[in-house]
C-alpha positions in Angstrom: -5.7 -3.3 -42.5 -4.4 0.3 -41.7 -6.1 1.6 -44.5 -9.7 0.6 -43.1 -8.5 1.6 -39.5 -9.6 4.9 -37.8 -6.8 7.4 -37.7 -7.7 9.2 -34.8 -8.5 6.3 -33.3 -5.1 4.7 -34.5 -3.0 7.9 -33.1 -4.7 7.6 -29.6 -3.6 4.3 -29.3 0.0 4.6 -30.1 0.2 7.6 -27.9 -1.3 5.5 -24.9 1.6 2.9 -25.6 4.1 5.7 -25.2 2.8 7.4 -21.9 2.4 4.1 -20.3 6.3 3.8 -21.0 6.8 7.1 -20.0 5.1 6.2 -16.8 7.3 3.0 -16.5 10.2 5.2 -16.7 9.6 7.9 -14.6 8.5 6.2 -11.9 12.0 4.1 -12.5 13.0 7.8 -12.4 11.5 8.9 -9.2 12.7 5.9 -7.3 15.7 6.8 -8.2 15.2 10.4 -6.8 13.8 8.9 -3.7 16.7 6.3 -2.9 19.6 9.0 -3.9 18.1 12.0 -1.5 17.7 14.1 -5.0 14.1 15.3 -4.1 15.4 15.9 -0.4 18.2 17.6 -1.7 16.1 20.1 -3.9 13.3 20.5 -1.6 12.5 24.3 -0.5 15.4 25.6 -2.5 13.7 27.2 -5.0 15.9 27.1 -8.9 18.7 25.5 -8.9 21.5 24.8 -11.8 23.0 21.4 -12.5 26.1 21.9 -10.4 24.1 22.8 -7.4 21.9 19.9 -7.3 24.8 17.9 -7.8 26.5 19.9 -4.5 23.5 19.6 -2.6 23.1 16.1 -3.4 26.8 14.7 -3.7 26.6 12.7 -6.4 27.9 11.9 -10.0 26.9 14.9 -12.2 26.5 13.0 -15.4 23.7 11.2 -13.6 22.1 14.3 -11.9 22.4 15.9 -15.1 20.3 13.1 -16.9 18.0 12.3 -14.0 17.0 16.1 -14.2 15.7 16.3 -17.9 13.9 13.4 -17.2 12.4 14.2 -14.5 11.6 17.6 -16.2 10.5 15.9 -19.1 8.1 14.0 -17.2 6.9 17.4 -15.4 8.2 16.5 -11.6 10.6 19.8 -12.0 9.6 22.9 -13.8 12.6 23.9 -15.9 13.8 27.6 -17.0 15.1 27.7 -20.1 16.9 30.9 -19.9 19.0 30.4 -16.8 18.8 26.7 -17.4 17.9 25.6 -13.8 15.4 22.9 -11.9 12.9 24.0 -9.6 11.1 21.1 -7.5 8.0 22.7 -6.9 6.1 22.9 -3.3 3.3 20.9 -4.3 5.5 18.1 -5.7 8.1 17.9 -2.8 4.8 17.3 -0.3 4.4 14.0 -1.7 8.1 12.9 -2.9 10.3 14.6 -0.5 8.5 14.0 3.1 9.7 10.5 3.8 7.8 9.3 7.3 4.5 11.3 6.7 1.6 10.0 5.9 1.3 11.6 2.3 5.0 10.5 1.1 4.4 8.1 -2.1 7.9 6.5 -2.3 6.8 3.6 -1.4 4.6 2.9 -4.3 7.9 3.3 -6.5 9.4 0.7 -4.0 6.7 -1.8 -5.0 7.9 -1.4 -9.1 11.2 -4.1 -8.8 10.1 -6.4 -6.9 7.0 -6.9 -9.2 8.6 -6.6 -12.5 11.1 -9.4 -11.1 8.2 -11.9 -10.8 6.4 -10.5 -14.1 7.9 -13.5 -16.0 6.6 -15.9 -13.6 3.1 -14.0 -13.6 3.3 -14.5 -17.3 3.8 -18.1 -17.1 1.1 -19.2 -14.2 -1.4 -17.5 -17.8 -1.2 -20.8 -19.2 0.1 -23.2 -16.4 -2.2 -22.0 -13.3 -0.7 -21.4 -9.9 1.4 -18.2 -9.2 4.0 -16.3 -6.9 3.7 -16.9 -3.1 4.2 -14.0 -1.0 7.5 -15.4 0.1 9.2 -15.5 -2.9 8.9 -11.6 -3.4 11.7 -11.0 -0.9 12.9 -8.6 1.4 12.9 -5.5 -0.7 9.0 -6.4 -1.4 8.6 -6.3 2.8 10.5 -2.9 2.7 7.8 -1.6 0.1 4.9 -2.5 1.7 6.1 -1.3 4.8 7.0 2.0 3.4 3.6 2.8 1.1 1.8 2.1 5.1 3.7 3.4 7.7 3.3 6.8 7.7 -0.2 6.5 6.7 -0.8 3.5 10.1 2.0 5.7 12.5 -0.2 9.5 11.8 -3.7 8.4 10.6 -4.6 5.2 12.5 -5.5 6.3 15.5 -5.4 10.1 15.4 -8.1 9.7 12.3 -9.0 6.3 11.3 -10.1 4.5 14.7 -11.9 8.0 15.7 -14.9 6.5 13.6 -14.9 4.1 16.4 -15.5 5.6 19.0 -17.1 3.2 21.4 -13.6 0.9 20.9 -11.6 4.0 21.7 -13.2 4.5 24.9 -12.6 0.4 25.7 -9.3 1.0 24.4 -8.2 3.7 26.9 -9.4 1.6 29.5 -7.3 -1.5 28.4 -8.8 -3.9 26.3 -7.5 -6.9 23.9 -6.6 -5.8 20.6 -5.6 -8.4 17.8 -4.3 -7.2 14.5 -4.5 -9.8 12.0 -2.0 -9.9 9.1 0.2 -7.7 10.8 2.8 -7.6 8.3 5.7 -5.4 9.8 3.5 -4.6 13.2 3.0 -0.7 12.6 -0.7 -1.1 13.3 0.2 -2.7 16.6 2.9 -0.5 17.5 0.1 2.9 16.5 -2.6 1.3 18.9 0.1 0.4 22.0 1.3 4.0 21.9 -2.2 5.7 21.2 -3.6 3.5 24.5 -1.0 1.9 26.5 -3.1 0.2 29.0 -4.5 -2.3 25.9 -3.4 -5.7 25.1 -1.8 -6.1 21.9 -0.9 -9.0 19.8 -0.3 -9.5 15.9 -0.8 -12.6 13.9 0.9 -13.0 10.4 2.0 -16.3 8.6 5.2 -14.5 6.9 8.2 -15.3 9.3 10.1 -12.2 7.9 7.0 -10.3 8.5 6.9 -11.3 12.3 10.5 -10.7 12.4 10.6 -7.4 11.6 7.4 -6.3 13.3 8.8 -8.0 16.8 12.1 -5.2 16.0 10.7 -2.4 15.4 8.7 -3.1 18.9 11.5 -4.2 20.8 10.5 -1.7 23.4 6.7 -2.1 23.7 4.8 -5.5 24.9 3.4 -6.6 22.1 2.9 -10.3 21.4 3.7 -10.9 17.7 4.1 -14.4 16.3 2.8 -16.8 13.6 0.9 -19.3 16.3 -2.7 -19.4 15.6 -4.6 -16.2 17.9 -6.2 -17.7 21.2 -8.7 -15.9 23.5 -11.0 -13.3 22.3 -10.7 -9.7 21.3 -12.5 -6.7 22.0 -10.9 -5.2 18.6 -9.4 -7.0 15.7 -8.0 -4.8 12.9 -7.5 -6.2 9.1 -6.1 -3.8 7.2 -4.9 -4.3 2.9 -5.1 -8.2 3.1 -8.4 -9.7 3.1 -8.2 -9.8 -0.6 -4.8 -11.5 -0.3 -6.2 -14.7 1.5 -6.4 -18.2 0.2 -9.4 -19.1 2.5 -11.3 -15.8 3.1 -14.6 -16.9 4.0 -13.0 -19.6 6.5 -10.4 -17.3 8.0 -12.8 -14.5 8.8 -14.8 -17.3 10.3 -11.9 -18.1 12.3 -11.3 -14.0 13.4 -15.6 -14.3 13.9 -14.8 -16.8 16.7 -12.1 -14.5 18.3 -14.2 -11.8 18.9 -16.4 -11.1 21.8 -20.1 -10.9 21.3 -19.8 -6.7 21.6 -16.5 -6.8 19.5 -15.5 -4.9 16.4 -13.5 -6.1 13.6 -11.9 -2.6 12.0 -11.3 -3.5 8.2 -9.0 -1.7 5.8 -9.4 -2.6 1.8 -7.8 -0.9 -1.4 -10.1 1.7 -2.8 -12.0 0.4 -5.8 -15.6 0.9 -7.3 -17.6 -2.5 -7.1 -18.0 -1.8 -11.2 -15.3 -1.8 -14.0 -16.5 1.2 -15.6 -16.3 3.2 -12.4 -12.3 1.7 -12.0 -11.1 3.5 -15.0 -8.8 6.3 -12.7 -5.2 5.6 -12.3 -5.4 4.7 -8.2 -7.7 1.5 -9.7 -5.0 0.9 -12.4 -2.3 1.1 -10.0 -4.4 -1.5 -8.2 -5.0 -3.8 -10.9 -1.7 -3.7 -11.6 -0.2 -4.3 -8.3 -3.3 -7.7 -8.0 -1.9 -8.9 -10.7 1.8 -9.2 -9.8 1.3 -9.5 -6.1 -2.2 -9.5 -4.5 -4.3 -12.1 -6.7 -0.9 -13.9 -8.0 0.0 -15.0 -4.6 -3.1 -16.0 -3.5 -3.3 -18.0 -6.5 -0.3 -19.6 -5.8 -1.9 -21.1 -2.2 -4.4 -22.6 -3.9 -6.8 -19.6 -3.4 -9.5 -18.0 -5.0 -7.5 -14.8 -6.5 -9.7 -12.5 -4.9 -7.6 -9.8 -6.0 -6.5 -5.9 -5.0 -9.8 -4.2 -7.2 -12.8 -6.3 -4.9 -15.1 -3.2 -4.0 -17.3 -3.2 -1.2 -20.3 -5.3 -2.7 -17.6 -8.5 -2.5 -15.7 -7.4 0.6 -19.4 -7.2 2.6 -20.5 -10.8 0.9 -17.7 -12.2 2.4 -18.3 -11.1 6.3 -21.7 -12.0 5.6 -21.1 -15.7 4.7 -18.5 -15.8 7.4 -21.5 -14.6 9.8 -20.9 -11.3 10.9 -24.3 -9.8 11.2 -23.3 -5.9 11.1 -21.7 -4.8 8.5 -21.1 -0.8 7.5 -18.9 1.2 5.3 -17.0 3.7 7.5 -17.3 7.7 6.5 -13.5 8.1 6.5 -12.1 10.0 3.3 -8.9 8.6 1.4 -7.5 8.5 -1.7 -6.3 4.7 -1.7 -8.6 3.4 1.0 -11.8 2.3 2.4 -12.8 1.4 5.5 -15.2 -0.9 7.2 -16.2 -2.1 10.3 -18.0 -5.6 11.4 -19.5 -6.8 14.1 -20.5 -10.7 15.2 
C-alpha cells in the first residue's frame, strides 16, 4: 500500500497529525500560562532569562523553564539564543496577557478540559445516539464560557454592537423592557442596565447554575433573572451564541415571537461560519466544529434535539426565524472575528 501511495501526499498528512498535536499541546501550554500569571508576568518587560521569569512570576523554575521552550517552540515567545532569554512579544501579550478586555482569548483555552473530559462520552453517543447535556459539563465549563464572552458583552455590546440598532437605543434610553434570553451568566443584562439605567431588564436561562451566578454578579443592579418562563412583552430581546444550542428552535423562537411587541426587535448573536463547507476551512470554523461537537450539537442531542450545531451559517439561522414567523429578517454590518450578528423583527 505505501508503495502505490503519493509521497508528497503521504508527508503532508503525517505533518498535519503532528501540528494538530502541537496545537493540542500548546494550547494545554497557554492555559497554563494564563492560570499561573506567566504571560502577565512577562508582559512589557521586554527579554528576560529563566530566573527572571521565574522571579517575576514566583513559581517552580523547573516548570518555568519547560513551560518556556514550549511555548518558544510553538512561537508564543521569541527566543535569543545568544543571551538565552524569552521575549513575549507586544502583539502576543494583546491577546493572552489582557484578561477583562474584549480581545483576551484565555477563555477559549478554558473551554479545552472541560470538553476533552466528555470526549469519551461524545465518542460513545457515535454508535448509541443521545449525548452530553449541558449540565453535566460542570462548573469549570460555566467559568469558560463566561470568560471567552465577557469582555467582548461588558466593552462591545453596547458601545459597538447595539449601535446598529439605533431606533432600540433611543427606546432604551428612555426605559423600555429588555429580555435576554439564554442569559447564561447575565453579562448581557448587566452591559444593557448600566449602558441605559432607566430600562427594564430580565434574563431567562434553564441552567440553575447559570441563573445563579448571573443573579451574583448583579447583586447590585435590578435585574430580574430566573428560570420561570418570560411573561409580558419586550421592546428588545437579545439571543446571543445559543440558538444553535436549542432542542426546540423553531418552537422556542416562536415562543420569544410571542414576547415581543409588534415594533420590537429581537438582537441575535451566532458563531461565525460560511453557510458552505468549503468556505469553513479557516481555523475560527475548526475551532467551531470542534467545540459543536463536544458541547454545542452534543448537548442538544442529548435533549432530544435536532443537533443544530456551532457551524449553522446564516442561510439556516434566517430559515429558522422565518418558520417561527418573524417577517424581517437582516444580517447586521458589524465586523468580528468569531461573530455574526442579526436582527428580527415580528
Amino acid at each position: 500500500m505505501l508503495a502505490s501511495m503519493d509521497k508528497e501526499k503521504t508527508r503532508r498528512a503525517i505533518d498535519q497529525v503532528f501540528r494538530d498535536m502541537a496545537g493540542a499541546m500548546s494550547a494545554g501550554m497557554a492555559l497554563v500560562g494564563t492560570r499561573t500569571g506567566l504571560f502577565r508576568a512577562m508582559a512589557g518587560k521586554g527579554p528576560m532569562t529563566v530566573d527572571e521569569v521565574v522571579r517575576a512570576s514566583q513559581l517552580q523554575r523547573r516548570y518555568v523553564e519547560e513551560w518556556l521552550r514550549g511555548m518558544a517552540s510553538a512561537g508564543y515567545l521569541e527566543y535569543s539564543p545568544a543571551a538565552q532569554t524569552y521575549e513575549l512579544p507586544e502583539e502576543m501579550a494583546y491577546f493572552v496577557a489582557s484578561d477583562g478586555s474584549d480581545h483576551f482569548v484565555g477563555g477559549m483555552w478554558e473551554m479545552v478540559p472541560p470538553l476533552m473530559r466528555v470526549a469519551p462520552q461524545v465518542a460513545g453517543a457515535f454508535a448509541k445516539g443521545g449525548g452530553v447535556r449541558f449540565e453535566e459539563f460542570g462548573p469549570d465549563c460555566l467559568n469558560a464560557l463566561d470568560l471567552i464572552n465577557r469582555g467582548q458583552y461588558e466593552q462591545r455590546f453596547t458601545d459597538y454592537w447595539l449601535k446598529a440598532l439605533p431606533d432600540t437605543m433611543e427606546r432604551l434610553r428612555a426605559g423600555g423592557r429588555v429580555l435576554d434570553y439564554g442569559c447564561g451568566s447575565g453579562r448581557v443584562a448587566i452591559a444593557i442596565k448600566k449602558a441605559f439605567p432607566a430600562a427594564e431588564l430580565a434574563g431567562y436561562d434553564v441552567d440553575a447554575q447559570s441563573i445563579a451566578r448571573a443573579r451574583e454578579a448583579a447583586k447590585e443592579l435590578q435585574i430580574a433573572f430566573g428560570s420561570e418562563k418570560p411573561s409580558g412583552q419586550f421592546d428588545l430581546i437579545t439571543i446571543c451564541d445559543c440558538i444553535h444550542d436549542l432542542a426546540a428552535p423553531v418552537e422556542t423562537l416562536r415562543e420569544i415571537h410571542r414576547l415581543l411587541k409588534a415594533d420590537g426587535t429581537l438582537f441575535i448573536v451566532e458563531p461565525k461560519a460560511a453557510d458552505r463547507l468549503e468556505d469553513n476551512r479557516n481555523p475560527v470554523a475548526t475551532m467551531f466544529y470542534g467545540f459543536s461537537l463536544f458541547h454545542c450539537m452534543t448537548q442538544s442531542l442529548a435533549r432530544g434535539g435536532p443537533g443544530l450545531g456551532t457551524c449553522m451559517g446564516p442561510q439556516k439561522t434566517e430559515g429558522l426565524l422565518r418558520d417561527a414567523g418573524f417577517r424581517d429578517f437582516r444580517q447586521l454590518d458589524i465586523k468580528s472575528m468569531t461573530n455574526l450578528f442579526y436582527a428580527a423583527k415580528p
